[in-house]
N, C-alpha and C positions, 0 to 999 in steps of 0.2 A: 439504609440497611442496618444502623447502629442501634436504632429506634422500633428494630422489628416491625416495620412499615417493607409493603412491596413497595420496590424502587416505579415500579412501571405504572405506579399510580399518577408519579410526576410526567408533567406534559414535557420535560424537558428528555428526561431519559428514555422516556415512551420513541419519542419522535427522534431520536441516538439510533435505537433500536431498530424502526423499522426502515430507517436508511441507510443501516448496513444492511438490511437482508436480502431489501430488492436493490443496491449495489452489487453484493457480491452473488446473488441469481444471475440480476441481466450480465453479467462481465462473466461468470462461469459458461453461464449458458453461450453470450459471443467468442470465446476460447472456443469450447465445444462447437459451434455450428461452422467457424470460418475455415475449417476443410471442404465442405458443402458448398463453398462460395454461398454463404448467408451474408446479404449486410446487416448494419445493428439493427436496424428496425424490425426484423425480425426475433433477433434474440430478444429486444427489450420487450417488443410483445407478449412474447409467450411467457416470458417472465411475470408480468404484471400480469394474466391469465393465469400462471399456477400460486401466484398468491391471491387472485379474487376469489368469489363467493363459488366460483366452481369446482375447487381443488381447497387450497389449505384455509381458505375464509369459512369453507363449512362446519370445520369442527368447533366445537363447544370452545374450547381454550383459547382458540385464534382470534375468537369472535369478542373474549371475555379480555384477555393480557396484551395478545400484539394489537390487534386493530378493533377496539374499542370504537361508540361509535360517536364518541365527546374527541377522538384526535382526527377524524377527519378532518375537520377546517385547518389544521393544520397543518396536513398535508398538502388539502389542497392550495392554502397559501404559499408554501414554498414552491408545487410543483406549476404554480403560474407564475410564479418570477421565474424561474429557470427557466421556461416556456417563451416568454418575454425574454430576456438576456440570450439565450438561445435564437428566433427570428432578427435580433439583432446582429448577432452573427452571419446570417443568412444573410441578412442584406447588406452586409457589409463585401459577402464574395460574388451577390451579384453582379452580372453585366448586361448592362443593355443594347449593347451593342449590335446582337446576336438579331436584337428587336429591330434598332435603328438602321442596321445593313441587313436585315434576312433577304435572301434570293428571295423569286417566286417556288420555287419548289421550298421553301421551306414555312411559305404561308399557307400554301396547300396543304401540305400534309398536315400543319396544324392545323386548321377549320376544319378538315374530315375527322382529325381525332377529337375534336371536341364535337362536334356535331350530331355524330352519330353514337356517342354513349353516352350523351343527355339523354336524350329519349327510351333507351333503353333503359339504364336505369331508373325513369321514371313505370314504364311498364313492368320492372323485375318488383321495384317495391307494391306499385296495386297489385302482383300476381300472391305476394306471402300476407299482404294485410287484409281481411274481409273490412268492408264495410260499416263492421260494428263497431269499429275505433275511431275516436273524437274525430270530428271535422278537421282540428287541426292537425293531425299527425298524419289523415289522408290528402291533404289539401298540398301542405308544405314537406312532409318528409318524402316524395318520393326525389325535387329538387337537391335536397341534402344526398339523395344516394346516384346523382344524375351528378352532381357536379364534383365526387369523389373517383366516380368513374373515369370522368375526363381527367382530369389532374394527373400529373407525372411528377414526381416530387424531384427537384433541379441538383439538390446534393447528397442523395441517394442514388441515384442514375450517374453521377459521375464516381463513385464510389467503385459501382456492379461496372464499369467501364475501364477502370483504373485495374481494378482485378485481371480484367478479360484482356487488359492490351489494347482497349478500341479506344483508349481516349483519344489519342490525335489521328487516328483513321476516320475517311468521310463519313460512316456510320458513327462513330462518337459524338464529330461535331456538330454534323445533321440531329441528332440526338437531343442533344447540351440545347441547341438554341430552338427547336420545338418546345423543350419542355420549359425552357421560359416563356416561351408563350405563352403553355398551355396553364401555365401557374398565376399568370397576372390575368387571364381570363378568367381562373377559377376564382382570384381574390376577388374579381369583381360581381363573379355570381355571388359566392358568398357573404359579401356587403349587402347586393340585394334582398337575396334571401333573407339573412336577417333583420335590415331594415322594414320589410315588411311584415316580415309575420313579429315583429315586436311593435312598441304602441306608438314610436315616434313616428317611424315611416318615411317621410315624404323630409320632415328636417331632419331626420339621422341619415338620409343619402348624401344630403346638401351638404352641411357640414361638416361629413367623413371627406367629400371631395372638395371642399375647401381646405384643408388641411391639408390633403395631398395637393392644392396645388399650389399652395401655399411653402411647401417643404420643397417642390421640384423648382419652381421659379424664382421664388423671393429668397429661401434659405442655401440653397443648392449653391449659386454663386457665391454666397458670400463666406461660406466656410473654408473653402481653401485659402484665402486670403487668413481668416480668423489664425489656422492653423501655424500657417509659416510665421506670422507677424506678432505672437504670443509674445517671444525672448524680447520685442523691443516695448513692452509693457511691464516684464520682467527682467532682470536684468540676470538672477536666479532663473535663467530659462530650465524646466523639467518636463519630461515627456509624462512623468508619474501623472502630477496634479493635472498636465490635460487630459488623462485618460480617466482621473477621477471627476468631472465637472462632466464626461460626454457619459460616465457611467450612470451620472444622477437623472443627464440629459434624455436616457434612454427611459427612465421609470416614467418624467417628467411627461414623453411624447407618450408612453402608453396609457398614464392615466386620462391624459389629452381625448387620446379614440376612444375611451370606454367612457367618458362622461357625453362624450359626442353620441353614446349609444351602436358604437360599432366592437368591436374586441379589443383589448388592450395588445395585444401582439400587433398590427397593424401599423400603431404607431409608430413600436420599437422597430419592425421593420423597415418601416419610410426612413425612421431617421439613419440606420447602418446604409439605408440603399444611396443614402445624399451625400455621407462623407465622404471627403479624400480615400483614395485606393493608394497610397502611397506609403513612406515608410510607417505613419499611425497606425493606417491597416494592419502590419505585420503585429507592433508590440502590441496593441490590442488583440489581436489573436492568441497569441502567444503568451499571454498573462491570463485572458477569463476563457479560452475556447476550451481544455480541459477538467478546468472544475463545473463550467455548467453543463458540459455535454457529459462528464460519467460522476457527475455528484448531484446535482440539481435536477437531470433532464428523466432520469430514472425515477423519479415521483411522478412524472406528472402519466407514467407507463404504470406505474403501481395506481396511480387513480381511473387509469383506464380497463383495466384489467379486474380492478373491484365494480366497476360496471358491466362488465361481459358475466356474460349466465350462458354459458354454452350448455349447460344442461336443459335448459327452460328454451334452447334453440330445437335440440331436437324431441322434446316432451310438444313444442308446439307443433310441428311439419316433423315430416318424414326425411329420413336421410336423402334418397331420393329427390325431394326438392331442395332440399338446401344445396347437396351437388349441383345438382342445374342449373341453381342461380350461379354458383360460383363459377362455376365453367361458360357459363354466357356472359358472364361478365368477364373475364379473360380473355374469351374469345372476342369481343366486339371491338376492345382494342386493339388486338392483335393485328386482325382480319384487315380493318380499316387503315390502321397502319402502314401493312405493309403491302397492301391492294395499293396506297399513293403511292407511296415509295418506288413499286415496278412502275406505276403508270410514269412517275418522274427520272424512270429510265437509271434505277439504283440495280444491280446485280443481283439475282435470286436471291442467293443465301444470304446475302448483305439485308437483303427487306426484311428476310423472314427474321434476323436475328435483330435487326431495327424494330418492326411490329413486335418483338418477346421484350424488348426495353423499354417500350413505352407503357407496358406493365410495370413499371418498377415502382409501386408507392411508397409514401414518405411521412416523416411526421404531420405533412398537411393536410394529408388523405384521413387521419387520425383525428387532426382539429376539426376539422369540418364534420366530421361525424359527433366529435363531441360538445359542437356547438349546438348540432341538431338535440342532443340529449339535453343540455343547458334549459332547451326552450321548448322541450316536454313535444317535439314535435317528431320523435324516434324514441320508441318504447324498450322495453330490454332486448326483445324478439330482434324486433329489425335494426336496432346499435348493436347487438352480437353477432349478427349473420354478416354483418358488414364488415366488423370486426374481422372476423374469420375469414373474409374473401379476401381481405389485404394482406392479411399472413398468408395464406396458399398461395394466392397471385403472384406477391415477390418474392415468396419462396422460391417457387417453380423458375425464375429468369434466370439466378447462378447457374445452376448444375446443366439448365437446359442449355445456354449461353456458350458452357465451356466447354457440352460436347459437341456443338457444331462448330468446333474453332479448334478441337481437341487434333485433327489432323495438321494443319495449317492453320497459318495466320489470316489475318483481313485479306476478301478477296484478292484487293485493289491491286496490281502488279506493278510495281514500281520499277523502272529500268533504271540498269546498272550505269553507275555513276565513274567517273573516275576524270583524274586532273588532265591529262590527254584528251578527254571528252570537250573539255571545256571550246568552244568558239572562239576565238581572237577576239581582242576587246569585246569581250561579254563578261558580267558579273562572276566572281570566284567566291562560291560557298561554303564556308567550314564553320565547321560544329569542335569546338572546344571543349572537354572536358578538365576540371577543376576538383580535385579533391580538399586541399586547404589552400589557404592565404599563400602558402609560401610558392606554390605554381605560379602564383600570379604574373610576380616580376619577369621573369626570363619568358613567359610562354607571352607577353605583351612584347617581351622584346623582339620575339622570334617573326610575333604578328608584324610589328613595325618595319621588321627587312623583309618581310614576305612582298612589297613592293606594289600596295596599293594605290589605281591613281584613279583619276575621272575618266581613262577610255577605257580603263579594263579596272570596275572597283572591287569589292571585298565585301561580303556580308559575314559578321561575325557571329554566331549564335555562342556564348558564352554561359555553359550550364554547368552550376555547381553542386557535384554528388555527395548528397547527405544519405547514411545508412537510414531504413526505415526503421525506426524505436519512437514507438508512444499513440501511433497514431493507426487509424483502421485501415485504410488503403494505400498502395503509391499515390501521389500527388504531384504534378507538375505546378508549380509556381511562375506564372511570368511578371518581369518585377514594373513599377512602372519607373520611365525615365522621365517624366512630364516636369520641366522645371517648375512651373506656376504651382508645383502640389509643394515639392522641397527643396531648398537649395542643398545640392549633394556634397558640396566642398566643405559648404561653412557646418553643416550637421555632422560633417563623417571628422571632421578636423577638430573641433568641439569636445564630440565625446565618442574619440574613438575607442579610448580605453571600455567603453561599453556597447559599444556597436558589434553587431554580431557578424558571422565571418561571412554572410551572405552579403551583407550589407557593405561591407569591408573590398568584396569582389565585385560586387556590382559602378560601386564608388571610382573603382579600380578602370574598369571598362568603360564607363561614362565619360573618365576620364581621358581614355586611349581614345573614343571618340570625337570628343571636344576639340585636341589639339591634333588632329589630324585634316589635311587639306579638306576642304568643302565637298564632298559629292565623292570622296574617295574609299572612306569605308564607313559602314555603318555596324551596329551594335546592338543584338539583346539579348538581354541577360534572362535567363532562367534557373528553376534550383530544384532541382529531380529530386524526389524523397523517394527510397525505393529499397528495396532489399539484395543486398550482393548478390544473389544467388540470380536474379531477373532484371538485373540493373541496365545489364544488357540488352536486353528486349528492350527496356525503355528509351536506352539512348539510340538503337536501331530504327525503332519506330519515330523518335524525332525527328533522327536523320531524312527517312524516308519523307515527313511531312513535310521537312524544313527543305526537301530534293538539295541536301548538301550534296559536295563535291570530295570532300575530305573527313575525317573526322582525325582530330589529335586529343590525343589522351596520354596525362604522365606514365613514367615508367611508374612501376609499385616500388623502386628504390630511389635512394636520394642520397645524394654526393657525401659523402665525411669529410672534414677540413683537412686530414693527410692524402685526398685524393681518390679514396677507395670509395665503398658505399656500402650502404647501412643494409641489415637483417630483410628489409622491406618488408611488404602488409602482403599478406597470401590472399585474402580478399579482394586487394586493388589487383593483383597479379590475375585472380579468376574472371575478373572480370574483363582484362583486354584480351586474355587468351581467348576468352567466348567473343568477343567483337571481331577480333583477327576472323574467325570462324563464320561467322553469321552476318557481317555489315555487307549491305550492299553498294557501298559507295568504296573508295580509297579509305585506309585507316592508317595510322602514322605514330609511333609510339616516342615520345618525347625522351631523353635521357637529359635531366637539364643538371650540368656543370655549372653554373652561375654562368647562362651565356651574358653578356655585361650589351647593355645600351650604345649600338655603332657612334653615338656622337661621345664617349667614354674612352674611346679605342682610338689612339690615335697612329697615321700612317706616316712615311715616309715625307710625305708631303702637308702633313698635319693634320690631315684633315679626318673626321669621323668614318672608319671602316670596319665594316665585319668581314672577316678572311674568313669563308666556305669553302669547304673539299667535298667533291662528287664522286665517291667510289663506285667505278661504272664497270659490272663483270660480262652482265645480260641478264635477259630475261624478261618476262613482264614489270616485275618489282620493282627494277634495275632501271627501266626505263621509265616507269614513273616514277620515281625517286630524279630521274634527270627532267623529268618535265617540272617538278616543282624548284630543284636549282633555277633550271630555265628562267622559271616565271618568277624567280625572287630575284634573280639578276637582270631581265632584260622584259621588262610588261610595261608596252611594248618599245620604251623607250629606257637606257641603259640605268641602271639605279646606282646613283653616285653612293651608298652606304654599304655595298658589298663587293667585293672581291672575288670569283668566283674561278675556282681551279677545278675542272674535272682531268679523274684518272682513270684511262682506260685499260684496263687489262684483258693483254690479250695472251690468246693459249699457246705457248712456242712448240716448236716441231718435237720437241724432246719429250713433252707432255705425253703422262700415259694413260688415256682414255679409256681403254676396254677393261683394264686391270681393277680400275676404281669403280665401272658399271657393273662389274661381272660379281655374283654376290659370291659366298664360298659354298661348294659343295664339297665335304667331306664324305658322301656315298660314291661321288661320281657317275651316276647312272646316266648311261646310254640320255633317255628322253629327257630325261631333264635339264642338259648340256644342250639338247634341241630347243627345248622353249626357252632356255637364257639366252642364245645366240639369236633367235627370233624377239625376245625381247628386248636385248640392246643394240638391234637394228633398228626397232622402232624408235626406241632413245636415241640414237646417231641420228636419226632423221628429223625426228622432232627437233635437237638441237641446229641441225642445219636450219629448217626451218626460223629456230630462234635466233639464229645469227646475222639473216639474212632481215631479221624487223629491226634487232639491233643497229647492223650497218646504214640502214636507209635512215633511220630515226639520228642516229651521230652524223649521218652526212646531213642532215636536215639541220640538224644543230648547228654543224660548222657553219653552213651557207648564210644561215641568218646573224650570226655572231661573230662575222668575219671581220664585222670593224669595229668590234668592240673591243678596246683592250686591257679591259675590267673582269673579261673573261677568255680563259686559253681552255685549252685541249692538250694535253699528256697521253701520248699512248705507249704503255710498258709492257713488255714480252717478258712471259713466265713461265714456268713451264710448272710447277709445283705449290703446292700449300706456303713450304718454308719461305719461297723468294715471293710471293703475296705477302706474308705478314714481315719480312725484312724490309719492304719496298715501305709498306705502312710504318712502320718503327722507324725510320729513317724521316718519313712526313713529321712524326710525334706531334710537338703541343705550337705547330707553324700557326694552325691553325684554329678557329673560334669556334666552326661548328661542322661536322662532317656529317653526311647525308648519306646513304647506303639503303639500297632495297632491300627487301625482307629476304627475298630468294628461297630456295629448296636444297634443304638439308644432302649433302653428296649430291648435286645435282651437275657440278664443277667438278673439273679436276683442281680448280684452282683455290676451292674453299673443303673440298675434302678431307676428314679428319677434325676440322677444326669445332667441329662439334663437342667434340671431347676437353676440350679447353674450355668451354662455358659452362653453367647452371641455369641457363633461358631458354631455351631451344625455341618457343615461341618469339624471337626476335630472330630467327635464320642465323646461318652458321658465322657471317660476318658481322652482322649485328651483336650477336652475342659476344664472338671474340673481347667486341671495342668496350662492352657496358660491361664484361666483367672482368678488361683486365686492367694495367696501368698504359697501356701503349699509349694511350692518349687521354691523360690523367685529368686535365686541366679543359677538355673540350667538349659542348655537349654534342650527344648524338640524336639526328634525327634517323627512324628505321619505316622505311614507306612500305604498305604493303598494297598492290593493286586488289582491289574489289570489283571493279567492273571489266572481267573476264572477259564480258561480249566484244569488245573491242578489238580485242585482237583473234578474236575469232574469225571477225570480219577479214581481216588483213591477212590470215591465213587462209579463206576460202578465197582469197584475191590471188595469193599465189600460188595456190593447188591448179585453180584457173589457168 
């Protein structure tokens, strides 16, 4: 500049320049479209489209200062490494699993979606090209727009899935493991393809499928070994420099394919698709997954986009055709779709909204078109019509997507869940929620007296809620436990100072599994990335797939060292008030005091106890609140690490019932006196009715716990609010951990008022009392709220009967 020289003459500033512009388009433009439910593919499209030759590439100035045509090559050199580093990536999240266990109905529906939009894309391309065009671009490109067609790109469809809520619904999954199919089928058309219409042929097949089988057999075993056993070749063991030797390893395998005469992506793919999925996977994600995806990946969308001539699309055909094509080509997937889908006895709307996703293209619907261009065998006509059928196509799945879901969720009806539900020695399912490391301890301890054995086990789903920042979608993580990939002890004890708090939780759980009897409880661990606001959806929706039985999730406060508790997170607070609302299983809100380790605690007789209180009023709440005591003291056999005291309160004759139902009327009117006293008749009845599940459910108690003397029965007559919390103030800090149903605000004479003494109302009037006062300073509180309603629906149409 000093020199009176333009700066933009240098290739260095030049190429500064035009990687901030198409950065900050495609990231404006994916701000701007992610109301619309667009994935990035779409923004970064259109983006590379308004900087090509159809839009800002036309004028004189853009054509002369920004994109000169001596800085090509170098763009297009960066935007094939990031391209490269990018399918690395990819196959590092693939899974083949989806492959190696697919049902039949999930091979089906993939063979009709690839089957049937080969061929039509080969008929859509002869319909737009006449016959005057080289033998090679009629010969081979209608394959390039045949095998675009079938392709479903596998992490763009989890994306448009993660938006809508269907990732763990049977539409998601059915989803997810078609489109791997339909992607390692299309990688294989497209080796064909290329391999023939270039000059090697017959040795560029051979030797691209040596190298893959090469990479699956001979290299595949030997790298998790490689991985774990680094530190004993280094004594300076560092996660850095092995991520630096697998970074060079991936240029290494791509330049492998492309001497081989197939694509250099290919390789880098093979090699992400053979490593370890274990803790390597993570920090390599999490060190190159956003600078090649919104620094790097964005060129290779600016070089696609200076190929699209959308003007030269409709100067060739008429609008008229080009819509046609593009709408038969949406349709053919669609139709096909989800025509399998009902045949394999999927739910209407569930097909229809299956056949709209397997619409979803991706970056590889992109390469494959522009390999076709690479090799002169798709002209600008038919690489821009194509172009433009994959932005409308996955355009059109959001917004379509999210109004057929926009009333309700996933068909699929899930039935109400709840700890009473559970069968006698049958599995006991909970879902753990996890905000930070410091849950960990006490919510392990809690699991440890919850009283898992080999006739009645414990499945633990343990999923840590990370706010969504940084990243395009919600994401489910599931972590692996596979010791052959890392040893969890010596890695997390090593360098925990830098282990991350996922890693830290997981470590944690691995661990609660390890030393716990054989066949008694099991453990997995996941890590929900998701936004406060629908965080709940996500863990609802887990719930339903995981058919838990309970869901526990921390209070939003946490203990102070003089006993009280802290300001708490009004975020963690919104989001269990929406679960209390919306879970369909039991939901259980943690108040953790430092519950301390029962082998920590010692009893009268020395030996390791947790001392439990079961504050039992009625109710539905009330009573599963007593079935989870139950089951932590006596499954099915007495559990020597708990003590287990229930207190029944009951209503005394003095009690005044109508006074506390009756609301206040200051007008007094006539009718209105009428429908209160018809209203709290129906109250007095309902209650009767609840007293009479409560009775039977404590006589069922007593009968089976009659010779347990690890567990008694307390019943205290009260007639008021004041002799309820005198009775409890009296209990104070005897105890480790008190248990109390959620219940209904004034729904008691015996918790009435007591509302007014808390700041929670979502924890019920007793719940609240205990988490916001001192009465039981030192003890944590469990607050159970029943979800599976239908239950005692039953048992109430048993005694209408």
């Amino acid at each position: 500049m000093w020199k009176a020289e333009n700066p933009l003459l240098s290739t260095l500033p030049l190429f500064f320049t035009q990687l901030g512009l198409i950065m900050f388009i495609c990231h404006f433009l994916k701000l701007l479209l992610a109301p619309l439910h667009q994935p990035r593919i779409v923004a970064y499209t259109i983006g590379g489209i308004i900087l090509g030759p159809s839009f800002i590439l036309k004028t004189q100035f853009s054509r002369k200062y920004l994109f000169p045509v001596k800085s090509t090559l170098a763009i297009e050199t960066m935007a094939n490494l990031g391209l490269i580093y990018y399918m690395f990536l990819q196959g590092l999240e693939i899974d083949f699993k989806p492959i190696l266990q697919a049902r039949k109905k999930v091979w089906s529906i993939a063979t009709a979606g690839i089957l049937v939009p080969l061929p039509l894309g080969y008929l859509l391309h002869k319909t737009l090209t006449p016959n005057s065009h080289p033998l090679k671009a009629t010969t081979y490109g209608p394959f390039f727009w045949g095998t675009t067609l079938a392709t479903t790109n596998f992490s763009e469809l989890a994306l448009v899935l993660a938006d809508a809520k269907l990732l763990h619904s049977d539409v998601g999954r059915t989803a997810l493991s078609v489109s791997v199919i339909n992607d390692l089928v299309s990688w294989v058309l497209l080796l064909m393809t290329v391999a023939i219409v270039s000059d090697g042929k017959l040795y560029t097949v051979l030797s691209t499928f040596t190298l893959i089988i090469f990479c699956v057999y001979g290299l595949r075993p030997v790298l998790p070994w490689m991985v774990c056993n680094t530190r004993f070749f280094n004594e300076k063991y560092d996660m850095d420099n092995q991520i630096c030797f697998i970074m060079a390893g991936v240029l290494l395998f791509g330049f492998i394919s492309d001497a081989f005469g197939s694509h250099s992506i290919l390789g880098a793919f093979m090699f992400g698709a053979i490593l370890p999925k274990g803790e390597l996977k993570t920090v390599i994600t999490e060190k190159v997954e956003d600078f090649v995806s919104k620094v790097l990946l964005p060129l290779f969308f600016l070089i696609l986009g200076m190929r699209t001539h959308v003007d030269v699309v409709f100067h060739s055909a008429s609008l008229l055709i080009v819509m046609s094509i593009v709408v038969l080509a949406f349709l053919a997937k669609f139709v096909v779709s989800s025509v399998a889908a009902i045949v394999n006895k999927m739910p209407v709307r569930d097909s229809l909204a299956f056949g709209l996703v397997m619409n979803a293209k991706g970056l590889f619907a992109t390469i494959i078109l522009n390999s076709g261009r690479d090799l002169h065998v798709l002209d600008h006509n038919t690489f821009s019509v194509m172009i433009l059928a994959i932005v409308i196509m996955t355009a059109a799945v959001g917004p379509i997507l999210a109004l057929i879901y926009k009333s309700n969720g996933p068909s699929k009806q899930h039935t109400h869940r709840s700890i009473r539900s559970i069968q006698p020695n049958s599995e006991f399912r909970i879902l753990i929620c996890i905000h930070s490391t410091s849950n960990v301890s006490s919510v392990i301890n809690l699991l440890e007296i919850s009283n898992p054995t080999k006739q009645s086990p414990m499945f633990v789903f343990a999923v840590h809620l990370v706010e969504l920042s940084g990243h395009a979608s919600a994401m489910l993580i599931v972590h692996d436990t596979c010791s052959n990939i890392r040893n969890t002890a010596e890695i997390t004890a090593k360098n925990q100072k830098h282990s991350s708090p996922s890693n830290q939780i997981v470590a944690a759980f691995e661990k609660l599994e390890t030393e716990s009897e054989e066949g008694s409880l099991s453990v997995e661990t996941l890590t929900a990335v998701s936004s406060y606001t629908s965080m709940h959806e996500d863990i609802c929706n887990l719930a339903d797939d995981k058919s838990a039985d309970l869901i526990i999730i921390p209070f939003h406060k946490q203990s102070t060292i003089d006993g009280g508790m802290d300001n708490g997170n009004s975020s963690f607070r919104g989001v269990n008030k929406n679960l209390l609302e919306n879970a369909s299983c039991s939901v259980a809100i943690f108040v953790d005091r430092g519950l301390t380790d029962p082998s920590n605690i010692k009893n009268d007789d020395g030996h390791g106890c947790c001392r439990c209180a079961m504050l039992f009023i009625g109710g539905p709440d009330d009573r599963e609140a007593l079935a989870y005591a139950w089951r932590m003291a006596s499954n099915p056999s007495p559990n020597p690490n708990i003590s287990l005291t229930v207190v029944r309160f009951i209503i005394g004759k003095d009690a005044s019932v109508d006074s506390d139902l009756r609301p206040n009327n200051p007008n007094n009117d006539h009718d209105d006196h009428e429908d209160e006293d018809k209203n709290i008749l129906e109250v007095i009845e309902e209650n009767e009715k609840e007293k009479q599940l409560d009775d039977q459910y404590i006589e069922r108690f007593v009968f089976n716990t009659r010779n347990q003397p690890s567990i008694r029965l307390i019943n205290e007559v009260v007639n008021n609010v004041e002799e309820t919390l005198k009775l409890i103030c009296a209990m104070g800090n005897d105890y480790d951990l008190y248990i109390v149903g959620r219940g209904q605000t004034g729904s008691s004479p015996l918790t009435f008022g007591l509302s007014e003494w808390g700041d929670c109302p979502e924890l019920g009037p007793l719940g609240d009392t205990l988490a916001s006062s001192n009465i039981v300073a030192r003890a944590s509180i469990l607050i159970v709220h029943q979800g599976g309603a239908l239950v005692d629906e039953l048992v109430h149409q048993h005694l209408s009967e």
